[in-house]
C-alpha positions as CSV (number, residue, x, y, z in Angstrom):
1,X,-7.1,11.9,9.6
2,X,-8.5,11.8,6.5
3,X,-5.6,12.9,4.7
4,X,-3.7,10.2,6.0
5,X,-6.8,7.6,5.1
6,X,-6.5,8.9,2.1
7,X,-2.8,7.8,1.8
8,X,-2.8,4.3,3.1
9,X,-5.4,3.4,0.3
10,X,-3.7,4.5,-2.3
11,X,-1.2,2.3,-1.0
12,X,-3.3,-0.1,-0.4
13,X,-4.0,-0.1,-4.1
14,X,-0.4,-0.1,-5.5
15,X,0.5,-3.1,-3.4
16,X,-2.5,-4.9,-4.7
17,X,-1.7,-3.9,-8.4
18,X,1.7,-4.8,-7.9
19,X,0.4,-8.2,-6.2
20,X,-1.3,-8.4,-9.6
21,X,1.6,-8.1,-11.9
22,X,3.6,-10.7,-9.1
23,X,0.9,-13.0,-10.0
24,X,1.8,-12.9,-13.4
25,X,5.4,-13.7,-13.4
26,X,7.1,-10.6,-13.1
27,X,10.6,-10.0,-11.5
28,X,11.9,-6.7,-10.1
29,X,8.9,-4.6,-10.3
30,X,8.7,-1.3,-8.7
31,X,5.6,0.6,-8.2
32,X,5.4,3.7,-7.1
33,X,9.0,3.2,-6.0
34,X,8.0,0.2,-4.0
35,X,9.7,-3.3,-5.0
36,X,8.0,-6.5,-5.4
37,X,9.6,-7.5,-1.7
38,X,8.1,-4.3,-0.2
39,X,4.3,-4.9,-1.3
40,X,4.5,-8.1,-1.1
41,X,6.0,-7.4,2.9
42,X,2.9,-5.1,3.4
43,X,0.3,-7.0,2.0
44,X,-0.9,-9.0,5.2
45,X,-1.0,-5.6,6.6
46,X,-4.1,-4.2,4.5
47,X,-5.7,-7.8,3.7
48,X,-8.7,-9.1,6.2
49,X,-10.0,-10.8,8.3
50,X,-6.4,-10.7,10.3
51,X,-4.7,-7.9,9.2
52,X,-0.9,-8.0,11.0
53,X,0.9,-4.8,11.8
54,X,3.0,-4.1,9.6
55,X,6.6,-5.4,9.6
56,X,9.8,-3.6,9.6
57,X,10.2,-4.6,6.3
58,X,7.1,-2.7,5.0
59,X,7.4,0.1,7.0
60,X,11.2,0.5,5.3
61,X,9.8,0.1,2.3
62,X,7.2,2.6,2.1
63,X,9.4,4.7,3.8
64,X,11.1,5.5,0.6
65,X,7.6,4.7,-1.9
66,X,6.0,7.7,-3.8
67,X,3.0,8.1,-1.4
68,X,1.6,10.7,-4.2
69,X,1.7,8.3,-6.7
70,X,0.3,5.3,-4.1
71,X,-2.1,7.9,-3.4
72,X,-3.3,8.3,-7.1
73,X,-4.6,4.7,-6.5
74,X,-6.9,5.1,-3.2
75,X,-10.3,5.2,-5.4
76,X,-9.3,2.2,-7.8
77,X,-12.1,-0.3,-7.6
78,X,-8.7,-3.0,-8.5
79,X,-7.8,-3.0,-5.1
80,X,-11.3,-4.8,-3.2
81,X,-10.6,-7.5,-6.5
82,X,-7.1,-8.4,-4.9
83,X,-8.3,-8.5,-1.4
84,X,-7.5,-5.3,-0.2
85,X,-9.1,-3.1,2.1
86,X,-8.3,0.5,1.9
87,X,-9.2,1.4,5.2
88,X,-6.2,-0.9,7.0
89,X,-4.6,0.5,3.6
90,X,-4.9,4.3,4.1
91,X,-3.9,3.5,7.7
92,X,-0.9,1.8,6.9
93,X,1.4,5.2,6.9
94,X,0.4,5.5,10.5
95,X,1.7,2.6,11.6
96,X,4.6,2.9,10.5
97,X,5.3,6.9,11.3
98,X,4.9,7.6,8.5
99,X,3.0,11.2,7.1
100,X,1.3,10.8,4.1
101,X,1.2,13.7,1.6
102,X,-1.1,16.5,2.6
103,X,-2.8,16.7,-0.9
104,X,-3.9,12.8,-0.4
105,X,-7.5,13.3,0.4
């Protein structure tokens, strides 16, 4: 359980730093092997106070995302700044099937 807590923040965090660089103008980003489309699909999934599930469109696209590198990203105090919550965020592999890496704690 905590592995996969561990997971979905990290994630959490990449979507909110790729939010970030969104913000700013940028086209074709990936992060963490994530595209622009795919955070920006999973970001009403780890953002209060109505988090959604998450759509079939973010669950494709973290399908194929680096959850290590996502993971690297669980602790980053950047992701609270951008309005999201890493415990929806560590939950968001869950949701979607998905197992997050067993070294993400």
């Amino acid at each position: 359980m905590v592995n996969m807590a561990s997971s979905f923040n990290k994630v959490v965090v990449i979507l909110v730093v790729a939010m970030l660089v969104f913000s700013e103008g940028s086209r074709a980003l990936t992060f963490c092997k994530m595209s622009d489309d795919g955070l920006t699909a999973c970001k009403p999934s780890v953002t209060k106070p109505n988090p959604v599930n998450p759509s079939t469109n973010c669950c494709k696209a973290l399908s194929t995302a680096d959850l290590g590198c996502l993971c690297s990203y669980k602790n980053s105090p950047l992701l609270p700044t951008l309005g999201i919550n890493s415990d929806l965020a560590m939950g968001l592999p869950a949701k979607c099937g998905i197992t997050p890496p067993a070294n993400c704690a």
